[in-house]
C-alpha distance (Angstrom), angle and dihedral (degrees) to the residues before:
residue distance angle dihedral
X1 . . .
X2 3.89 . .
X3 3.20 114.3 .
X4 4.12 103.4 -111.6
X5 3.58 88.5 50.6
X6 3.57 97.5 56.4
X7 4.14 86.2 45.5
X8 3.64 86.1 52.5
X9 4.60 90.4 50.5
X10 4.35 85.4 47.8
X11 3.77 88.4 52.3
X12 3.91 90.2 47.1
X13 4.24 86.5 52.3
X14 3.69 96.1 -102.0
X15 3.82 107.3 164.7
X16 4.14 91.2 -164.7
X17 3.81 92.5 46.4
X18 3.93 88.4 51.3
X19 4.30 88.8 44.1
X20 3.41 83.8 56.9
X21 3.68 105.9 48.1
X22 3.77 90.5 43.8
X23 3.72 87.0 52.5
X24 3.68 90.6 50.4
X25 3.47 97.5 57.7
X26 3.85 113.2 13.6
X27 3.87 93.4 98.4
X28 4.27 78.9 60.8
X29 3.50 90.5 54.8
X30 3.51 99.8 41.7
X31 4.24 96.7 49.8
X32 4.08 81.1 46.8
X33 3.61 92.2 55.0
X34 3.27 94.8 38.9
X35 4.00 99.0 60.9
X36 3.87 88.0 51.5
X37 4.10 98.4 39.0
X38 3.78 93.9 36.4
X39 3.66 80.7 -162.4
X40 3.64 117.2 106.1
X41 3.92 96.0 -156.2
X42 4.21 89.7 39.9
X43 4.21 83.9 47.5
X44 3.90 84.2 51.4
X45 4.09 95.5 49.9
X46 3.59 83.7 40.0
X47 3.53 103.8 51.6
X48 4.45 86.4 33.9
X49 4.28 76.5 55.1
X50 3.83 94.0 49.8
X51 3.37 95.8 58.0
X52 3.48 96.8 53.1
X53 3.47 95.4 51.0
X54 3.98 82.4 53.9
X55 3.75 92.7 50.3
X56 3.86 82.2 56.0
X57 3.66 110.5 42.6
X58 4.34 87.3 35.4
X59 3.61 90.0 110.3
X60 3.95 96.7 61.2
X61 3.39 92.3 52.1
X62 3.61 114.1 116.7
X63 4.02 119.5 -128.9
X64 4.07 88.2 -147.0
X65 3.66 95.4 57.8
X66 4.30 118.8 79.0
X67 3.72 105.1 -105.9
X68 4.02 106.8 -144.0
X69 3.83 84.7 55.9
X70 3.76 93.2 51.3
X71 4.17 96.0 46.1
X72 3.76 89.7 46.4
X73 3.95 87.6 61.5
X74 3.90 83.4 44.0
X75 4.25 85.4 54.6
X76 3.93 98.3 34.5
X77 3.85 90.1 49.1
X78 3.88 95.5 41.9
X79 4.15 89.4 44.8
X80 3.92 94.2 49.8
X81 3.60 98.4 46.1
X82 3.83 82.8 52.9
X83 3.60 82.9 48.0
X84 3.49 86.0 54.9
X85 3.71 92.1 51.7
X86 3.34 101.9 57.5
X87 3.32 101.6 35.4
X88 3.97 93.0 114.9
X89 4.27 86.7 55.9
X90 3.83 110.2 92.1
X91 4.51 108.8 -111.9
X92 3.40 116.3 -79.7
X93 4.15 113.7 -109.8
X94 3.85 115.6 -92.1
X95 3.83 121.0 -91.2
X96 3.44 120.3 -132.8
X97 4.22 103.1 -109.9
X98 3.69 89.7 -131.5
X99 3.92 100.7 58.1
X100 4.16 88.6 49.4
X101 3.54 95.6 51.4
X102 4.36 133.2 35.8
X103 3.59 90.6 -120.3
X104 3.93 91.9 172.7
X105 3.68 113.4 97.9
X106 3.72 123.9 -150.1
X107 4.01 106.2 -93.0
X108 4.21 95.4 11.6
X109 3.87 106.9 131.6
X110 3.67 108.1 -122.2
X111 4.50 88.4 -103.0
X112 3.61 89.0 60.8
X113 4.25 98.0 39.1
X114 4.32 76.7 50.7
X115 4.09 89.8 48.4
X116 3.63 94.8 45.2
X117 3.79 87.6 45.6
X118 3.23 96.2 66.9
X119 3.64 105.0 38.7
X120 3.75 80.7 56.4
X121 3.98 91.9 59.3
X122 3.53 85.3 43.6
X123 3.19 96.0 68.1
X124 4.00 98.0 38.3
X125 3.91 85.9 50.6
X126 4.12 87.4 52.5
X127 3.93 88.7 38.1
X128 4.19 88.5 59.3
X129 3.83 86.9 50.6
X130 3.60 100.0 51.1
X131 3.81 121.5 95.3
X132 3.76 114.2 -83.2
X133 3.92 98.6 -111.9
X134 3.55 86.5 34.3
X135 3.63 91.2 58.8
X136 4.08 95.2 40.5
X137 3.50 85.4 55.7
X138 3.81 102.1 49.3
X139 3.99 82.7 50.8
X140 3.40 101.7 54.1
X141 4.06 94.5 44.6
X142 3.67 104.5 29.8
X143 3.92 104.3 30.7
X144 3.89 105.7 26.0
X145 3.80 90.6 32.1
X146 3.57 103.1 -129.3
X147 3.81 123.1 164.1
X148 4.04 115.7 -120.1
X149 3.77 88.3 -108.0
X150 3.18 95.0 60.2
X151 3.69 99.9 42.4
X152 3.80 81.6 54.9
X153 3.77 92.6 60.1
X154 3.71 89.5 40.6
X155 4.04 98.8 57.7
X156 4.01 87.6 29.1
X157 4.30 86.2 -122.8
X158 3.89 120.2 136.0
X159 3.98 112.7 -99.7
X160 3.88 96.5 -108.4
X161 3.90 91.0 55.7
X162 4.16 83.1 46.6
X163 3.70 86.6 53.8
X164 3.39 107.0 40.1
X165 3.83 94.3 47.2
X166 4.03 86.1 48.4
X167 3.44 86.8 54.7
X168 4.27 99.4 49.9
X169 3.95 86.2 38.4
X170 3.61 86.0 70.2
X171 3.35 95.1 50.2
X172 3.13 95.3 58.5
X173 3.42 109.5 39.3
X174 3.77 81.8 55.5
X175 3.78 98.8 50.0
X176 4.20 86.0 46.7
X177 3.56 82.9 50.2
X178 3.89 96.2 65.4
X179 3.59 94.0 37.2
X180 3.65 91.0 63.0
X181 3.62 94.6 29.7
X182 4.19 98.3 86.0
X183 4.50 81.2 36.8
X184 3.62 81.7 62.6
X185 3.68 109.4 45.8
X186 3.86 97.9 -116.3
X187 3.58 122.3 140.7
X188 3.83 109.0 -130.8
């Protein structure tokens, strides 16, 4: 089912449309959440919370505008005025990558699911260490797969700053990347 259709069926109370869209994009949600929570069960309650804040506001959502961009800014707001919230509680310990995501793909031996394991929490590790609009950045582009435009709209910034910020988040993911690279064990 295309995807305004189905937005018009949650509108009209259709629980099955609304499984569906939830399905379609809670494993968005969740990753989103995640990188600001850095809690899987907080991630889940706050990805369970976006939705229902979704559910709610559905109805002043306009048809013209893209969707994924538009719940994102639902999620990113919701997840930094948690942020917000708990700012007074000491950080939650670190998850190992591996146990947040399946990182075992169908037909990988169990070397190269290890290998790819770690590269993975590699890159979370770096991810934690890069600036904070740094890291928001490389999230929304890189991970969620949003186009600088629309991060633009998203964090309300003019497209250069988007770009150029894109462009020295790289950087320095990369260069925190092969600092903690020999740390870590990984052969570069």
């Amino acid at each position: 089912m295309e995807l305004p259709e189905l937005l018009d069926r949650c509108r009209q109370g259709n629980s099955l449309a609304w499984e569906e869209l939830v399905r379609r994009y809670q494993g968005r949600v969740f990753g989103l959440a995640l990188h600001y929570a850095r809690d899987v069960e907080e991630a889940r309650d706050l990805a369970q919370e976006v939705f229902v804040r979704v559910f709610q506001r559905l109805g002043s959502f306009r048809p013209d505008e893209p969707f994924l961009p538009w719940l994102l800014r639902v999620a990113r707001n919701l997840c930094i005025d948690q942020i917000r919230r708990t700012a007074s509680r000491p950080p939650g310990s670190d998850i190992p990558a591996d146990e947040a995501l399946n990182l075992r793909a169908a037909g990988q031996s169990p070397e190269e699911a290890w290998e790819a394991g770690s590269r993975q929490q590699l890159v979370h590790r770096a991810l934690r260490q890069v600036g904070e609009a740094h890291r928001e950045i490389l999230l929304l582009k890189e991970i969620q797969g949003l186009k600088l435009e629309e991060i633009a709209a998203l964090l309300d910034l003019p497209l250069g700053t988007v770009k150029s910020r894109s462009s020295r988040a790289r950087v320095e993911l990369a260069e925190t990347i092969l600092r903690l690279a020999p740390e870590a064990g990984v052969a570069s």
